[in-house]
C-alpha positions in Angstrom: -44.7 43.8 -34.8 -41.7 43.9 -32.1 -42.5 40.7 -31.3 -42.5 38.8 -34.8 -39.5 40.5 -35.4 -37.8 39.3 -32.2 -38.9 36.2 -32.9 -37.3 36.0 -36.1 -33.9 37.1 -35.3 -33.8 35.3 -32.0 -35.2 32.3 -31.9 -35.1 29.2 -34.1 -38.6 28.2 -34.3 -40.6 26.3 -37.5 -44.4 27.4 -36.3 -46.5 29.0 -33.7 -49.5 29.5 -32.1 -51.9 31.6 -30.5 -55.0 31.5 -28.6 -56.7 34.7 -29.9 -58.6 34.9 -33.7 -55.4 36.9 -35.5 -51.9 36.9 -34.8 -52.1 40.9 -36.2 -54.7 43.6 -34.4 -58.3 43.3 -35.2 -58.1 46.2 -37.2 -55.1 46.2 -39.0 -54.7 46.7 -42.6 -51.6 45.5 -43.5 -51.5 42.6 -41.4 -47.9 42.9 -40.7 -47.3 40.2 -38.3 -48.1 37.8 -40.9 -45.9 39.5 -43.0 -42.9 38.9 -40.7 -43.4 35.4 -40.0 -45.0 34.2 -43.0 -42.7 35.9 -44.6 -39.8 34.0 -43.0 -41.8 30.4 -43.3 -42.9 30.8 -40.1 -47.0 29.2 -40.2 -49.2 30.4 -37.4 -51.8 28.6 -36.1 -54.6 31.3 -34.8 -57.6 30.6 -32.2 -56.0 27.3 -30.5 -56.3 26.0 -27.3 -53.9 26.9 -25.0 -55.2 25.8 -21.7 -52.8 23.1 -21.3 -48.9 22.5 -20.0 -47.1 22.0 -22.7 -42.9 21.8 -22.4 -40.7 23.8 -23.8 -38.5 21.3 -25.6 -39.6 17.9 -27.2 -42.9 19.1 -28.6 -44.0 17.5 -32.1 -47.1 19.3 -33.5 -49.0 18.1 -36.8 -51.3 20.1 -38.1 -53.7 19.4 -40.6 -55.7 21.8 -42.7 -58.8 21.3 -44.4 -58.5 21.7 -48.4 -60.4 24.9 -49.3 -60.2 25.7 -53.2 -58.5 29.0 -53.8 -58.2 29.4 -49.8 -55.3 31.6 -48.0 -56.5 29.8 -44.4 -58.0 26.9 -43.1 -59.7 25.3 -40.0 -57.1 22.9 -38.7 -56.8 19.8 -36.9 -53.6 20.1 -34.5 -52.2 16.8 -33.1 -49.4 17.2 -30.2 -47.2 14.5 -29.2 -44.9 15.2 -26.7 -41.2 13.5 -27.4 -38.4 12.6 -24.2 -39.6 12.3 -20.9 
């Protein structure tokens, strides 16, 4: 929850993601990570690989999510171009 929150005040950032199944704790209830950043427009994309280098400036990620009637998630398909040098 510190974290989101952080994240949101101090950085200027349009998605994220992470390399574990939730961006909340396995148990939670509220869910209130999401909250934070979904709240503030800010998607998450949950259970990607991570393993490679990627830079932290001039990163352009699509990511496209399969259409699932009545859905509030999808399996995606995350493309990664990397822009400069």
């Amino acid at each position: 929850m510190e974290l989101a929150q952080w994240i949101v005040k101090e950085r200027s950032i349009k998605s994220f993601g992470i390399d574990t199944p939730s961006m909340d704790y396995g148990q939670s209830k509220d869910f209130i990570v999401h909250q934070i950043l979904l709240g503030q427009n800010i998607p998450g994309f949950e259970n990607v690989n991570l393993s490679m280098d990627l830079p932290s400036k001039g990163l352009y990620v699509v990511a496209m999510p399969m259409k699932i009637s009545q859905g509030s998630g999808a399996p995606l398909r995350i493309m990664v171009s990397f822009q400069g040098k």
